[in-house]
Each structure stands twice: as structure tokens, then as C-alpha cells.
N, C-alpha and C positions, 0 to 999 in steps of 0.2 A: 729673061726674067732673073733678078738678084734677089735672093732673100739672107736673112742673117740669123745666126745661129752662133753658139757658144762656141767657141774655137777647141776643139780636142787637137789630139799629136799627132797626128795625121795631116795636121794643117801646117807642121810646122814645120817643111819643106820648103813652104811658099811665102811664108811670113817671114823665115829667113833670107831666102831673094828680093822680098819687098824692101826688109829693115835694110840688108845689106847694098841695095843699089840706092836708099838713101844717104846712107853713111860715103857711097862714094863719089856720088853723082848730084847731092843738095848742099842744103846748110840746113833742111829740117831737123837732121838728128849730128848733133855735134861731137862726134866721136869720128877718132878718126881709124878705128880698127874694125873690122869686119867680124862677125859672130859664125859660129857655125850652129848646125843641129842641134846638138847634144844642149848648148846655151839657150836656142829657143824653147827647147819643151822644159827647161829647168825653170823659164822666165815663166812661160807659161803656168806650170805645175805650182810656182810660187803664188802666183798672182789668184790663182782659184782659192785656193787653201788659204790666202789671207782674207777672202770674200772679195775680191778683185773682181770683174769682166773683162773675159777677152771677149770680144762678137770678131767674127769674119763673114766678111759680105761674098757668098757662094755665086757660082752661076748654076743650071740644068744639069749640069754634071758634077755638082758639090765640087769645085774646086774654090779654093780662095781667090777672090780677086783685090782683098784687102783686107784690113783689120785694123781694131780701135782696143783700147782700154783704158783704166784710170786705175790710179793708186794715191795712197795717203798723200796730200800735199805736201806737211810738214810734219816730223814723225812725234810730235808734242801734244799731247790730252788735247791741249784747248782749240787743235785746228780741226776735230776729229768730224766736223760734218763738210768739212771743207775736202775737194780733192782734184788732183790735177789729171789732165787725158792727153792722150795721144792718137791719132787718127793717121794712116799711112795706105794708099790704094798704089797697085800696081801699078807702072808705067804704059801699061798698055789699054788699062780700064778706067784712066784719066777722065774727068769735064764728062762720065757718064753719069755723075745725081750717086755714085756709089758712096765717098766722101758721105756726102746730105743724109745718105740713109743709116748710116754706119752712126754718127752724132746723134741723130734721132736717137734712135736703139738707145745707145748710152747715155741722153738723156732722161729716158726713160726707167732705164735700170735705174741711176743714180738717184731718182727721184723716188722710186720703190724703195731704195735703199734709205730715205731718209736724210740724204746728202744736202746741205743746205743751198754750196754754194759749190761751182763747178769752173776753175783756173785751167785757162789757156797758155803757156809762153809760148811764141812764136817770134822766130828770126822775125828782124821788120819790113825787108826786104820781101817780105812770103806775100805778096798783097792778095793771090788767090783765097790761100787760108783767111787771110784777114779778113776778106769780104763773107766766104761759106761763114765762118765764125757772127758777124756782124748778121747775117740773112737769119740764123739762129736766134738772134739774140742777144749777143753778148757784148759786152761792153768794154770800152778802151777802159783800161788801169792803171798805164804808167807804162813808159819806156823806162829802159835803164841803158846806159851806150857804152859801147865796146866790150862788154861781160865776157865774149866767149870770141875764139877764134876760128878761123877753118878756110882751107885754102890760102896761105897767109894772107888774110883779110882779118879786121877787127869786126866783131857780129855783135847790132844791136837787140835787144831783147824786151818784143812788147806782150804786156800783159793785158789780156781779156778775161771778163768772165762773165758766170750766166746765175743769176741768183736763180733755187729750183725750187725756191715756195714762196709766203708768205708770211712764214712766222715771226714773230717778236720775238720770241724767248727758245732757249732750244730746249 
């Protein structure tokens, strides 16, 4: 049984092996340096205090087996209902629906929050993400090609996203 819950520092032992064995083993997160501790509860710490969501998807034993959140798209008044997310599950609790539920959650929150619209980028190689992102909802936006690099390889860059209401006017 997975359920999700607010990520405190306690979590950020695991969320640092999650980010960190994407950083060296994907092209999900295009950085090519490895984080410690002290950086995740700082990311974390920040990311609350700005009205941020961290979720981690727990098992029986409250341990992490992934984690999601979003932040300001563009850091400019006029994008301010707009915002971009990240979703990352361990290597071990892969293709278990953790992903799926982890998006839920945050779209949920985002949608509490009044957040209009909800941006994706993903490598375009990721066709996993591409598809959970697409079963969601979310819509192709645009590629853009060769933006980012990793493993000397040139990495294309496709944009999704998920309108989270109805309104005309904000």
C-alpha cells in the first residue's frame, strides 16, 4: 500500500538517492553533478516557504519510494498561475502506478492552489513520461531541439501541459 504525504527532512535521505541516481544514470534531470543532504532539505525547506509541494509517495513503513513537486514556471507577475513539475520514483518502485499517483496528488494540490495551468519539459527520448504525462491529460506544446546536453549527446526538449480549470479570465 502507497500513500502520499508532504515530504518533511526525514525524507531527504531518499529523495537524495532518487535525484542523485537520475543525475547519473538518465537524461531526466540534466545536471551533471550529484547533490548531497544538506542541498536536499535546503531545496526542500525552500520549496515549502515559497507555498511549493513536495508529496512523497511512502510505503507501510513510511519510507519514500518517490517524490513530485512544482515551482514557479517563469519567475515574472504575468506567469504567476502557471507552473512547471517534476516527478522522480525510485529505481526500484518503477511501472508500480507510484509515478500516476504522485501527478494526481499534484494535480490536485495545484488545482487548490488556483494554478491555471501545469508545464511539463521532458527529454523527448522519455516516451514513458510522455505517455503517464498524455494518460493525465496533458498535451504536446512544442519541441525545441538540442537545448541541453548530457552524456555527450544533444537533448531534445518536449513541452506538455495540463490546463487545471476553466476560466476565461484570471
Amino acid at each position: 500500500m502507497v500513500s502520499i504525504r508532504s515530504a518533511v527532512e526525514k525524507d531527504a535521505p531518499v529523495i537524495t538517492d532518487i535525484y542523485n541516481d537520475a543525475v547519473l544514470n538518465s537524461t531526466a534531470i540534466w545536471n551533471d553533478k550529484t547533490v548531497d543532504i544538506a542541498n536536499r532539505i535546503k531545496w526542500l525547506l525552500d520549496r515549502q516557504s515559497a507555498g511549493f509541494p513536495v508529496l512523497v509517495a511512502v510505503n507501510e513503513e513510511d519510507i519514500a519510494l518517490g517524490y513530485a513537486s512544482y515551482g514557479d514556471w517563469r519567475p515574472w507577475d504575468g506567469y504567476r498561475y502557471t507552473v512547471e513539475h517534476s516527478v522522480y520514483v525510485h529505481n526500484a518502485a518503477q511501472g508500480k502506478g507510484i509515478g500516476l499517483a504522485l501527478m494526481q496528488s499534484l494535480i490536485k494540490y495545484a488545482t487548490t492552489q488556483g494554478k491555471h495551468v501545469m508545464v511539463a519539459g521532458i527529454e523527448s527520448e522519455n516516451t514513458l513520461s510522455i505517455a503517464l504525462h498524455r494518460k493525465l491529460g496533458f498535451t504536446d506544446a512544442g519541441q525545441i531541439h538540442q537545448v541541453g546536453t548530457k552524456f555527450h549527446r544533444w537533448l531534445d526538449l518536449t513541452f506538455m501541459q495540463l490546463r487545471l480549470d476553466n476560466r476565461d479570465n484570471p
